[in-house]
C-alpha positions, -999 to +999 in steps of 0.1 A: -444-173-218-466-145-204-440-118-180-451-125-147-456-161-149-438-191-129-411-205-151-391-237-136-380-223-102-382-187-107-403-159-117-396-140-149-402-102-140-428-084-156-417-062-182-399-085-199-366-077-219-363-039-209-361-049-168-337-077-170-316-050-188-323-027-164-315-051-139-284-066-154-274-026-155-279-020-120-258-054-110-225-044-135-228-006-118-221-022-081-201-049-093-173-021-110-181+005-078-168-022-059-142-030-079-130+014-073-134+017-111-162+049-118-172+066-150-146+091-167-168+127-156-174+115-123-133+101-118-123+138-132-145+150-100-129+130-078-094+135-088-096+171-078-119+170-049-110+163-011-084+165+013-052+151+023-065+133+050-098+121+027-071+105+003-050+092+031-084+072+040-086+061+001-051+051-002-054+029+036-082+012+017-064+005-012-035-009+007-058-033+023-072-047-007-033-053-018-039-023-045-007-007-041-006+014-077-041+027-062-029+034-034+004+049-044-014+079-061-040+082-031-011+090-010+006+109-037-021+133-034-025+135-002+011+145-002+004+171-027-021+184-006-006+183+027+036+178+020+049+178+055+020+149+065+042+122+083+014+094+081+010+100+043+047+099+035+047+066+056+015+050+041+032+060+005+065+040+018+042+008+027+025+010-010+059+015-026+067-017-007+039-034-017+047-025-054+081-043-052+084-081-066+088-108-034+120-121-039+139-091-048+172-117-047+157-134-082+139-105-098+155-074-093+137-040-088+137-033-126+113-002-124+133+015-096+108+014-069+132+008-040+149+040-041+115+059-043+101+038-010+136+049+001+129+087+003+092+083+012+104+064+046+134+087+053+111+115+046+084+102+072+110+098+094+122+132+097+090+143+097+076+119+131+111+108+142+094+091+174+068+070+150+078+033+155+063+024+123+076+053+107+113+036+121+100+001+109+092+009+072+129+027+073+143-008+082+121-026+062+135-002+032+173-003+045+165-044+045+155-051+013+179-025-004+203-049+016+188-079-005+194-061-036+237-053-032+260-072-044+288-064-024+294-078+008+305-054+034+277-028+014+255-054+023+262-059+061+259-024+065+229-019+049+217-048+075+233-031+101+216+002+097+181-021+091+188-040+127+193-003+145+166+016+128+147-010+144+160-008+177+151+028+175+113+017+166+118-005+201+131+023+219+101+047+205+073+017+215+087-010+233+054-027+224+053-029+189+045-061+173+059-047+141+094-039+153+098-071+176+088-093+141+114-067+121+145-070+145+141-108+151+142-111+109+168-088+106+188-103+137+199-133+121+205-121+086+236-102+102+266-118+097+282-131+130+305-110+146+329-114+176 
């Protein structure tokens, strides 16, 4: 068949072989952009170009698309660049989190994540003491290091200390979706008490 010519329901380009390469090229190039995968020269430039707040904007779009390793380093960065950023040290907390298996009860945090989300949070929130969310991700961290201890009365304190970290994101923003969702979890995980 002659390029150019009507075949079935479509039109073979003309130019044959070398354009449908060409194209096929062009389609795996935005197909692996998309994916946040780039060349290795043009990743090298990247890694040591922009600013904190450029990589804070990285890692939030990571985190959205549930890449958390990707994420992770974004922050890590931007933490490199800018150490006493609040929001960066919280956003690294969340992608730690993220990083963690579900059910922390069956499958235990076997590559010691937990600790490391630990001193993210706590280090956001001395940096922004007043950030709700800052307070939140400290419960959330407090709560699931709850999940993971065996003994009991380690364990209620650990929920304890989730449930008023909490209360102190209620007390910063009295609106926060987050921390009404947080304390009503945490609320009846607490053992009863008279």
């Amino acid at each position: 068949m002659e390029p150019g010519r009507a075949r079935g329901n479509s039109v073979e380009p003309a130019g044959g072989d070398a354009v449908r390469w060409s194209y096929l090229a062009m389609i795996i190039g935005n197909f692996v952009t998309g994916l946040g995968v780039c060349p290795e020269a043009k990743c090298q430039a990247q890694a040591g170009s922009g600013n904190a707040a450029e990589w804070i904007r990285r890692g939030k779009a990571d985190l959205d698309r549930s890449f958390f390793t990707e994420a992770e380093s974004a922050f890590r960065k931007a933490i490199t660049l800018q150490p006493n950023s609040g929001p960066a040290h919280l956003l690294l907390a969340r992608a730690l989190l993220g990083e963690l298996p579900p059910n922390l009860t069956m499958f235990p945090d076997s590559q010691g994540v937990l600790p490391k989300a630990e001193q993210a949070a706590n280090t956001a929130v001395e940096l922004s003491p007043g950030n709700a969310e800052a307070l939140c991700v400290a419960g959330i961290v407090s709560y699931k290091t709850a999940l993971t201890l065996k003994d009991p009365q380690q364990k209620d304190q650990r929920m304890s200390q989730a449930k008023k970290t909490v209360e102190g994101a209620l007390a910063a923003d009295p609106r926060s979706v987050e921390a009404h969702t947080d304390w009503r979890a945490f609320w009846w995980m607490l053992p009863l008490r008279p």
